[in-house]
C-alpha positions as CSV (number, residue, x, y, z in Angstrom):
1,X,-46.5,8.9,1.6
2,X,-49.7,6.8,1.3
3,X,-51.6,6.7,4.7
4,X,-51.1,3.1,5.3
5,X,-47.5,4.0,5.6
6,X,-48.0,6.9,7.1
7,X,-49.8,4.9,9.8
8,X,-47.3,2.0,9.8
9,X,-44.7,4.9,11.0
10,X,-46.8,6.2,13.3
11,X,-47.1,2.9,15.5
12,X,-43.2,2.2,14.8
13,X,-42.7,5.4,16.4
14,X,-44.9,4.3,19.7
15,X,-42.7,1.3,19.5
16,X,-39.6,3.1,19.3
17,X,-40.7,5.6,22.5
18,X,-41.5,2.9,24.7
19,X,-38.1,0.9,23.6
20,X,-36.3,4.2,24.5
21,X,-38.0,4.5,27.4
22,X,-36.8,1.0,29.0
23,X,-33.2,2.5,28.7
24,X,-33.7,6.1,29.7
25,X,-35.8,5.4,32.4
26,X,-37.5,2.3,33.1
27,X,-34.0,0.1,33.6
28,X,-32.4,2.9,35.5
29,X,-35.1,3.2,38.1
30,X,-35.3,-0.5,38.5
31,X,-31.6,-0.4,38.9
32,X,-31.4,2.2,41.4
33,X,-34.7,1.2,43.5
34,X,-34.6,-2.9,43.5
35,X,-30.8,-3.9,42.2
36,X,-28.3,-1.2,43.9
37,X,-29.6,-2.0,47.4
38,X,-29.4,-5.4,47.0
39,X,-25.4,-4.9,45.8
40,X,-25.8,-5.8,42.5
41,X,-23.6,-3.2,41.6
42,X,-20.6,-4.3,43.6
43,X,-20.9,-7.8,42.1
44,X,-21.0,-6.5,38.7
45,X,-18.1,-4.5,39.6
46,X,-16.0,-7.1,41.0
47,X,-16.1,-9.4,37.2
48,X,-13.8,-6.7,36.3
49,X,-11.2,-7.7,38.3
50,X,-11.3,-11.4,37.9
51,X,-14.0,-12.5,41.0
52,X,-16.6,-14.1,39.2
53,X,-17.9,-15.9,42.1
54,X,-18.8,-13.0,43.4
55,X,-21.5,-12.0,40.5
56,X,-22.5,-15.9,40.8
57,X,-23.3,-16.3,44.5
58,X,-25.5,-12.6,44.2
59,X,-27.3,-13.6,41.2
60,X,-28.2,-17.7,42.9
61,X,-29.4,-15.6,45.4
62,X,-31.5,-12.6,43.5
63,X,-32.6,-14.7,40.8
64,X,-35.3,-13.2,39.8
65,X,-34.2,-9.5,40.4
66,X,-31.5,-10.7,37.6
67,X,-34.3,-12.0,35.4
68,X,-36.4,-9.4,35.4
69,X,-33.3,-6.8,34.9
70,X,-32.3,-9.1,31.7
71,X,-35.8,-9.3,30.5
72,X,-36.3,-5.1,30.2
73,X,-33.0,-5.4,28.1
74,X,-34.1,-8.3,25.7
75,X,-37.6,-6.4,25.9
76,X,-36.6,-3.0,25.1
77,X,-34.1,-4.4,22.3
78,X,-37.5,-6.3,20.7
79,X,-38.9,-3.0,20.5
80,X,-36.6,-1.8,18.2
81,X,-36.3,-4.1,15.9
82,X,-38.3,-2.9,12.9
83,X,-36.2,0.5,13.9
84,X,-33.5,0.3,10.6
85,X,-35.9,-0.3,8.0
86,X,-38.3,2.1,8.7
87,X,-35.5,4.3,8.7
88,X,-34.5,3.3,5.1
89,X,-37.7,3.4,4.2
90,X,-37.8,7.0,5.1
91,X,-34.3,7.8,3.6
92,X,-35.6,6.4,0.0
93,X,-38.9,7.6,0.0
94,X,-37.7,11.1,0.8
95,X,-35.0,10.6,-1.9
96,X,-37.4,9.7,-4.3
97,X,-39.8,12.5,-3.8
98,X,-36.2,15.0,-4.3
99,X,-36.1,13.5,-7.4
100,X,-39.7,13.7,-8.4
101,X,-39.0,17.6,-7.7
102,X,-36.4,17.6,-9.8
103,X,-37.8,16.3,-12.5
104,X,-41.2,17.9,-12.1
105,X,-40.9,19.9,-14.9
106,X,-39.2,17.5,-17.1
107,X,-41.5,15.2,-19.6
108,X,-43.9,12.4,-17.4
109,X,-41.7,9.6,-17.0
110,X,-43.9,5.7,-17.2
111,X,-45.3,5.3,-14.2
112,X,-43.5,3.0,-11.8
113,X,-44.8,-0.1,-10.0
114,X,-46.1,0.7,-6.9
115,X,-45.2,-2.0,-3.5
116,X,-48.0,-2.2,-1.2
117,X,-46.0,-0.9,1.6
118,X,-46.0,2.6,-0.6
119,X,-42.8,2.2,-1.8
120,X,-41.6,1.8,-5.4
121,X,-40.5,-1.3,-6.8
122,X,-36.3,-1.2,-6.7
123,X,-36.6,1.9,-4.7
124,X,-33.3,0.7,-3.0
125,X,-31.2,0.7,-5.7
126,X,-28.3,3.1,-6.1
127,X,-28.5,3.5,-2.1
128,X,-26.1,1.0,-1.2
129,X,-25.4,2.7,2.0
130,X,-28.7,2.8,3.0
131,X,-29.6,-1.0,2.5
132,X,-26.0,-1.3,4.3
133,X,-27.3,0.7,7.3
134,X,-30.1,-1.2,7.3
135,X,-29.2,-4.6,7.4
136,X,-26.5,-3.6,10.0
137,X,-28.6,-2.1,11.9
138,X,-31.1,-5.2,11.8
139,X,-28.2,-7.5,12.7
140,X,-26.9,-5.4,15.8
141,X,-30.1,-5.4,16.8
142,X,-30.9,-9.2,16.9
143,X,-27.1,-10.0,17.9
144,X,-27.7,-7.9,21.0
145,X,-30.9,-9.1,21.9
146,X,-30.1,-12.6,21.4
147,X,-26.4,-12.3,23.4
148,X,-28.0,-11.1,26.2
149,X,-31.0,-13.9,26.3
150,X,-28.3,-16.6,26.0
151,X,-25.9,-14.7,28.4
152,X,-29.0,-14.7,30.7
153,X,-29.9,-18.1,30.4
154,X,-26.3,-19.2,31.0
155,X,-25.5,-17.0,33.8
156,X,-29.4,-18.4,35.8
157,X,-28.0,-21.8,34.9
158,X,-24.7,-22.2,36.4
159,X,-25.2,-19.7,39.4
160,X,-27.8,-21.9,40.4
161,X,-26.9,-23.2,44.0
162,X,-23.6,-21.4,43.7
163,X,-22.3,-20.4,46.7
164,X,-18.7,-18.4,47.9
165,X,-17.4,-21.3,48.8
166,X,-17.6,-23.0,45.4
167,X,-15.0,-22.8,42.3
168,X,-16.0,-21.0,39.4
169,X,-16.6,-23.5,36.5
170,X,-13.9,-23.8,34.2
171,X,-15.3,-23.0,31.2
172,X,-17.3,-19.7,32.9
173,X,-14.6,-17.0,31.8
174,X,-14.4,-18.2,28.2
175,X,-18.3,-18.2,27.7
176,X,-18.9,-14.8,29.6
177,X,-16.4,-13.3,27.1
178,X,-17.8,-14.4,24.3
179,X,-21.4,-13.4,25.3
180,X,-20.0,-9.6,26.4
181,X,-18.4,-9.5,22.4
182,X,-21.5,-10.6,21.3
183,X,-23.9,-7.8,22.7
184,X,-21.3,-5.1,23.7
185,X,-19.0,-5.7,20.6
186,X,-20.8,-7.4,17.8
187,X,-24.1,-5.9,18.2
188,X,-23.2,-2.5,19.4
189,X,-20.2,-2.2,16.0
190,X,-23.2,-3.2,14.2
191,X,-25.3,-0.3,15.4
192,X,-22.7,1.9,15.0
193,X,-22.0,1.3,11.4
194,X,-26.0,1.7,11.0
195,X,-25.8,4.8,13.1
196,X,-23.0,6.0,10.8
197,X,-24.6,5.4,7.5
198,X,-28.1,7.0,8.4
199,X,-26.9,10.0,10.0
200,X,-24.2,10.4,6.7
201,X,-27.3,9.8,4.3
202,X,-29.5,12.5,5.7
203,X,-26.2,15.1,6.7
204,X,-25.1,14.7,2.8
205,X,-28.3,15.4,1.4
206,X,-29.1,18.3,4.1
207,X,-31.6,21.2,3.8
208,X,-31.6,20.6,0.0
209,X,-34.1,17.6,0.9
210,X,-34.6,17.4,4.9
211,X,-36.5,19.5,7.0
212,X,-33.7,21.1,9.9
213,X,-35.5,18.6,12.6
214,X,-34.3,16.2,11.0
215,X,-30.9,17.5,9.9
216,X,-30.0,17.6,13.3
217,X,-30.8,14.3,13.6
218,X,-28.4,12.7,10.8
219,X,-25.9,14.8,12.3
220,X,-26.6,13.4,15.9
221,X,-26.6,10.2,14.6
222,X,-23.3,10.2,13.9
223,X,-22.2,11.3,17.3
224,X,-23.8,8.4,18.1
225,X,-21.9,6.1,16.0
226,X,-18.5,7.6,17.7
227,X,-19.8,6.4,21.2
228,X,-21.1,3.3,20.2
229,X,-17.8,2.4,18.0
230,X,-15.5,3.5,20.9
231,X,-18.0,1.4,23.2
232,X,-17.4,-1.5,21.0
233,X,-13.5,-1.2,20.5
234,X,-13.7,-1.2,24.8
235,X,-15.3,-3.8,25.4
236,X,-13.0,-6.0,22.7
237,X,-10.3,-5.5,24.5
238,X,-11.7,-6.8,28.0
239,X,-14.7,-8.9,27.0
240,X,-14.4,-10.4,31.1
241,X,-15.5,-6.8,32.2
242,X,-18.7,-6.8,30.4
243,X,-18.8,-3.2,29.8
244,X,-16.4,-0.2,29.5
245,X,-16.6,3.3,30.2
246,X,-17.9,4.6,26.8
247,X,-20.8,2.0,27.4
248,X,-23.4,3.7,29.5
249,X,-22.9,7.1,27.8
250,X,-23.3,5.4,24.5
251,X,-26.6,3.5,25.6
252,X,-27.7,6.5,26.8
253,X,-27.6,8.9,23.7
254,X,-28.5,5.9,21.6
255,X,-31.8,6.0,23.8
256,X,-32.0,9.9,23.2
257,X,-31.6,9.6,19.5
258,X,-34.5,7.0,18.8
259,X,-36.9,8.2,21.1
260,X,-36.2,11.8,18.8
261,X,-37.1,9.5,15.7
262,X,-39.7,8.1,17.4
263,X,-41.2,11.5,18.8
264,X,-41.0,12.4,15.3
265,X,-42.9,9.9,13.9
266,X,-45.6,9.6,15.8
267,X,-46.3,13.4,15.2
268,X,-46.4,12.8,11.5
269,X,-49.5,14.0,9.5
270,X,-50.5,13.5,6.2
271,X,-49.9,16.2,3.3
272,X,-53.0,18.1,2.9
């Protein structure tokens, strides 16, 4: 690997810690020292049986509790974007130095255009399941983040002055569903089918090509992908509930996984 990509991994890999981070430990202590004993979790719990007005009248009156526990979401999501290409950057380039092995011994092939980002020109092809992972991966990613801004910005808007004694607004049910598919059933199937693909990759190709660190990685990943695919399904069949039981486990081993990638990353070093 050239040391400008080298390096490039290296801060993706901060990036990937402190996005882990916000999920593992960050959002959890917020929840359990600012939003639990202001019964945030009673509200939350009581969309799931149909008493929105509930959620509405505690988040007009926590307002900015809510938006600062959106905001670590949308924040820690950011974080992770660049997340599925680096990772297919990694799959090809360590594909492509198998094959140089292999064919070490073999006449010197023309030499191949380099990209400035260290990678060879077309590297992707023949690894449809890795630009797959990828773009899926980029999608979830952006689906989620951009679900839960809007949900936010929705939910501020019309709990604004809302009060117990007020009707929930007509349309409230059908637009907090379709928010909940979009980040808990969109974005997360997405992840899952990147989480599926990477972890496959890396499992196929195995000690033959992959050190056992990160072996154990592909093969977690694909653990992952069952939580987050079951989290999905969940949550499609009742979107009003915002979450489902598979959710919070699924987060949370998604959260384990990258911050493993990122540990890994940022204790990279450069061939000597």
């Amino acid at each position: 690997m050239k040391r400008n990509f080298l390096a490039r991994l290296r801060v993706n890999g901060a990036y990937y810690l402190v996005g882990a981070l916000f999920f593992l430990l960050v959002i959890p202590l917020y929840q359990s020292l600012v939003l639990t004993s202001s019964g945030y979790s009673l509200a939350l719990a009581a969309t799931g049986a149909g008493h929105f007005n509930i959620y509405l009248n505690w988040i007009g009156q926590h307002s900015l509790q809510f938006l600062v526990y959106r905001a670590m979401f949308v924040l820690a999501f950011a974080f992770l974007l660049t997340l599925p290409f680096t990772l297919f950057r990694i799959i090809v380039a360590q594909e492509i130095m198998g094959e140089q092995e292999r064919v070490a011994q073999e006449e010197q092939e023309d030499e191949e255009q380099i990209e400035a980002d260290g990678m060879p020109a077309h590297a992707w092809r023949g690894k449809g399941f890795a630009v797959i992972a990828a773009w899926a991966g980029l999608f979830g990613l952006i689906v989620s983040l951009v679900g839960t801004f809007a949900g936010t910005l929705y939910l501020f808007i019309v709990s604004n002055g809302f009060t117990m004694s007020m009707s929930v607004p007509q349309h409230f049910t059908t637009f907090f569903a379709i928010f909940s598919l979009a980040s808990n059933t969109a974005g997360t199937g997405l992840l899952a089918l990147a989480t599926l693909f990477f972890g496959a990759m890396i499992a196929r190709s195995g000690r033959n090509l992959w050190p056992g660190i990160w072996v154990a990685f592909g093969y977690v990943a694909l653990v992952v992908a069952m939580l987050l695919s079951g989290s999905s399904v969940a949550v499609a069949s009742a979107p009003t509930a915002g979450q489902a039981i598979l959710t919070s486990p699924a987060v949370i081993l998604l959260a384990l996984w990258v911050f493993w990638l990122g540990v890994m990353l940022v204790r990279l070093k450069p061939e000597t």
